[in-house]
N, C-alpha and C positions, 0 to 999 in steps of 0.2 A: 504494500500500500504506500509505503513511504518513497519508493522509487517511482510510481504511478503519478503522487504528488510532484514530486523530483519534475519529474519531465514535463508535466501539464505547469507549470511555472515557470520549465523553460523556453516551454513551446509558447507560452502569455507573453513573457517578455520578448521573446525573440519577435512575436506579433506585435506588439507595441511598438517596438522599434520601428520594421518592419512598415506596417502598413502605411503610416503617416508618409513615406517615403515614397512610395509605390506609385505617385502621383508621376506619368509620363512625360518623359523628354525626349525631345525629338535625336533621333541618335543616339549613342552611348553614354550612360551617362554611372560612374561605378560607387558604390555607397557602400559605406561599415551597415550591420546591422548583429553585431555583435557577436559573442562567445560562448559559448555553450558546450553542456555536457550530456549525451545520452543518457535513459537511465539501467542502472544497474553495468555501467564501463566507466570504469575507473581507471583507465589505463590510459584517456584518451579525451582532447576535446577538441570542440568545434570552432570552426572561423567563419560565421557567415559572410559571404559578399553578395550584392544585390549589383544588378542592372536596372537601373529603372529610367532605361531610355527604349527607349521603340523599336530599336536595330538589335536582331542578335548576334551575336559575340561567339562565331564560330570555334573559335581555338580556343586557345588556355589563357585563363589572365594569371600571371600573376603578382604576387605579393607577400611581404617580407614579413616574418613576426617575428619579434626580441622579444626573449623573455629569460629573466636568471643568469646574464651573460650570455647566451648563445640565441643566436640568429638563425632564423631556416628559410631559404627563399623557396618557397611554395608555388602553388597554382592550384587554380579553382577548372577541372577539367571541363571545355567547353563542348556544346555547345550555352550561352547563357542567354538565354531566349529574355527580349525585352521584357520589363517586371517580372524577375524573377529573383528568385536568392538561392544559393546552394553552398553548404557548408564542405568544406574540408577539413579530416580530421587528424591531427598529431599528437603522437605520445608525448605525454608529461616527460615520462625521463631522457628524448630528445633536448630537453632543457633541461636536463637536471634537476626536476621538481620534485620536492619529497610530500607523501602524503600526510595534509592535516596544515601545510604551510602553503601561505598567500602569495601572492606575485603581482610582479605588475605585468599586463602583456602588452608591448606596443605594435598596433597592426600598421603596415603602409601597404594600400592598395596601391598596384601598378607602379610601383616608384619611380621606373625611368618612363615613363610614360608611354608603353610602345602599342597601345590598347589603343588609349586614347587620354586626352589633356584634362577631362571634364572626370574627374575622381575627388573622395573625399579630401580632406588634409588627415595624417596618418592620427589612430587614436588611441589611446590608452584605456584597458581593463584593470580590473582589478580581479586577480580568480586564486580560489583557494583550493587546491588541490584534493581530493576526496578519497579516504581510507577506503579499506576494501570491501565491498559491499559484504555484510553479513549472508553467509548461506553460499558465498562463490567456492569453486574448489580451484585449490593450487593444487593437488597433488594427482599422479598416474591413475590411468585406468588401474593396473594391476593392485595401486593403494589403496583407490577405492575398495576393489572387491574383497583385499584384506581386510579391511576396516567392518566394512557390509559384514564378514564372514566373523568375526570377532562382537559385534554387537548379536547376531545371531547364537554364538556360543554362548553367552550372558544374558538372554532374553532365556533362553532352556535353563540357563542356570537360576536365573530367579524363577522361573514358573515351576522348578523343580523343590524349591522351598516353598514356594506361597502351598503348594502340595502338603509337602510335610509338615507342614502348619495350618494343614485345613482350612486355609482361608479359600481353595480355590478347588 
């Protein structure tokens, strides 16, 4: 449920942003519309960019994000069909971000301008990096099925007392 919420608040804010924007420009025209994170990945987040011009953006745009000292020059893979947004996603630890600590992200759409001239000015976030979602597995199939096999051996073994104690 809390992942559910997680993402319908990201998906609100991401609309917030978003729609106020979405008002058409003749031609290209490329817009921040913020940063975000899936729910239940933690390992990853989002860089939305918008078109909110009337021409689509066949190729790749892209654009830079700093964050934690390290830089990644990116792209948003095209097509970017006028009013539109699509995020691109990158690992936290591509930056060296540890889970539970904040950051600043600084996005620049299209920096050398090879898109087009009509982009935002570059922006900063603010994102806090998010521990591991309760209930994820890091470990092997073969771990799991030890594991699975071993709460099986101790479920016989309590039901084999509740037995000898007549409660069952």
């Amino acid at each position: 449920m809390k992942n559910k919420l997680m993402y319908a608040g990201v998906v609100a804010a991401f609309l917030a942003a978003a729609i106020p924007a979405l008002a058409a420009t003749t031609g290209i025209a490329l817009r921040h519309a913020g940063i975000g994170q899936k729910a239940g990945d933690t390992a990853n987040f989002g860089v939305a960019i918008c078109n909110n011009g009337t021409q689509t953006i066949s190729g790749s745009t892209p654009f830079t994000v700093t964050a934690n000292g390290h830089t990644a020059n990116v792209v948003v893979v095209g097509p970017l069909a006028g009013g539109s947004c699509k995020y691109t996603y990158l690992a936290y630890s591509s930056f060296g971000m540890a889970a539970g600590a904040t950051y600043s992200v600084n996005v620049s759409i299209d920096p050398s301008h090879t898109v087009t001239s009509n982009v935002d000015a570059p922006a900063v976030y603010s994102l806090k990096v998010p521990g591991q979602v309760l209930g994820a597995s890091a470990v092997s199939d073969a771990e799991r099925q030890s594991m699975l096999d071993q709460l099986a051996s101790m479920a016989a073994i309590l039901h084999n007392l509740l037995v000898k104690l007549g409660l069952e």
